[in-house]
C-alpha positions in Angstrom: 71.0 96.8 74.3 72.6 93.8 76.1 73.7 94.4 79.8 77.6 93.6 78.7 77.2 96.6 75.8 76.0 98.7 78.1 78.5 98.3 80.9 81.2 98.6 78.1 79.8 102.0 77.0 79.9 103.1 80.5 83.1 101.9 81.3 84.4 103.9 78.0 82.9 106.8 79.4 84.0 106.9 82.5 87.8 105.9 81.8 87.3 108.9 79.5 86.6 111.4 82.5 89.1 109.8 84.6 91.7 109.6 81.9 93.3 113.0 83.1 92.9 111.9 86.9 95.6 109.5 87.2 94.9 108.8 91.3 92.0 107.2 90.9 90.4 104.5 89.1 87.4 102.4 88.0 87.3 99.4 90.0 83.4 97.9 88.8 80.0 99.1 87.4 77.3 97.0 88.0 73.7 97.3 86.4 70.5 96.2 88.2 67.3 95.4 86.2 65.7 98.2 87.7 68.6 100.7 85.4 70.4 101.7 88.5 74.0 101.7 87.5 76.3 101.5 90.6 79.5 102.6 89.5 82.5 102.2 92.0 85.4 104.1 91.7 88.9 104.1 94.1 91.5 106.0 94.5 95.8 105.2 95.5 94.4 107.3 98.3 90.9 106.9 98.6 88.4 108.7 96.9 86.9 111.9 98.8 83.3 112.3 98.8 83.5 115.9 96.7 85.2 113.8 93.9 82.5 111.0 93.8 79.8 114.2 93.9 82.0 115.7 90.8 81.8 112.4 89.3 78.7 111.6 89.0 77.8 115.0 87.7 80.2 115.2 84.7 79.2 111.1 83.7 75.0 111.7 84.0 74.9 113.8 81.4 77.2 111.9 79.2 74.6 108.7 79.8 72.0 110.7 78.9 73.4 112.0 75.8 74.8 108.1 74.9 71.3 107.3 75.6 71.9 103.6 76.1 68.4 103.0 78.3 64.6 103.7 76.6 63.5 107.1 77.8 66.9 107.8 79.7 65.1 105.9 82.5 68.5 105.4 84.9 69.9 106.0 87.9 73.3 106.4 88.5 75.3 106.0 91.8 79.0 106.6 92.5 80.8 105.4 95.4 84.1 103.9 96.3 84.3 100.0 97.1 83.1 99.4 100.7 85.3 97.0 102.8 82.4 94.6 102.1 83.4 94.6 98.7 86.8 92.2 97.4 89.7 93.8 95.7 89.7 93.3 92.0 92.4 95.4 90.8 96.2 95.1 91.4 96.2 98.2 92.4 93.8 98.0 94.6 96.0 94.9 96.6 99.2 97.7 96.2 97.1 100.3 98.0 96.4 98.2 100.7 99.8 97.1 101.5 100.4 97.0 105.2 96.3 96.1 106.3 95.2 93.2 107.2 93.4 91.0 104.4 90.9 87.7 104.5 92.1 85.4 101.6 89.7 82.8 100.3 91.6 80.9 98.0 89.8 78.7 94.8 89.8 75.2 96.6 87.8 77.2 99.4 90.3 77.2 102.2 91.1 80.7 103.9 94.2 82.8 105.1 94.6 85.6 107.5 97.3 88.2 107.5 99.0 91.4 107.1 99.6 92.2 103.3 103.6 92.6 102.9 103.9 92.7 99.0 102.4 92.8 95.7 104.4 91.2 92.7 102.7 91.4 89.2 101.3 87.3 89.8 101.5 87.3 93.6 100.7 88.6 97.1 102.5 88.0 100.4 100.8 88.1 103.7 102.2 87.7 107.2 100.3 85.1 109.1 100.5 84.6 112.9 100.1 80.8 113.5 99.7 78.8 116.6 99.7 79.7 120.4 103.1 80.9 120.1 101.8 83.5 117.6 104.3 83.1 115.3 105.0 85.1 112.0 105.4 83.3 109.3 105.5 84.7 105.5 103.3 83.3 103.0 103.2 83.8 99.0 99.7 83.4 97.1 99.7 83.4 93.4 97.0 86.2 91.9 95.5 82.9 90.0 94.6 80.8 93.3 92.9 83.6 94.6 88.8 83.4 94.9 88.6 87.1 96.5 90.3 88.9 99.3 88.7 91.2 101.8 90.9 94.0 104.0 89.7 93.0 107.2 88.7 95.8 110.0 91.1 96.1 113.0 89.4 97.6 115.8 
């Protein structure tokens, strides 16, 4: 089965498990050619550890039953996005409202600030420019975005 087919059956399956769970959500599922699905699901306030456990439990068994690799040869690991990983989701960029983000725009360039708001086409991020540190506010629209990273603040 092609790689697409496959990720689409797994994404049906697992919106079906979280379908009565409306904290948390699927944010990616990524296959490598070695059948080891990484699956990464977050949550409007994170995703504890027991749920991921839980998880993984209830959508195994569903995999092997769909059997969508020969000999149910698979792995399957559930985790939450790391802060290595970009936001994809709108709801991901509303949940971290208030943090600071890393914002590599499409032509390349990059911005720095603290994530103010979330519109349905746009985010605004406070950046401090120059010596003088000022604030200034700064809209970016969801389409000029490349990926953003919530930055770690030590």
């Amino acid at each position: 089965m092609a790689n697409e087919l496959v990720i689409t059956a797994i994404r049906e399956l697992a919106e079906g498990l979280l379908a009565n769970d409306p904290d948390n959500f699927l944010v990616d599922i990524r296959i490598k050619p070695t059948n080891n699905i990484k699956l990464f699901l977050d949550g409007d306030k994170g995703v504890p550890v027991d749920k991921l456990v839980a998880f993984n439990r209830a959508l195994y068994p569903l995999l092997e039953t769909a059997a969508l690799f020969p000999d149910n040869d698979f792995s399957l690991e559930v985790s939450s996005p790391g802060l290595d990983e970009p936001l994809k989701l709108h709801r991901q960029y509303l949940k971290n409202i208030g943090r600071k983000v890393e914002v590599t725009l499409l032509d390349g360039t990059a911005k720095e600030g603290t994530l103010l708001a979330v519109t349905d086409d746009m985010i605004t991020i406070e950046e401090t420019i120059g010596k003088k540190k000022e604030k200034k506010s700064t809209d970016i629209q969801l389409n000029e975005i490349k990926h953003t990273k919530v930055c770690i603040v030590f």
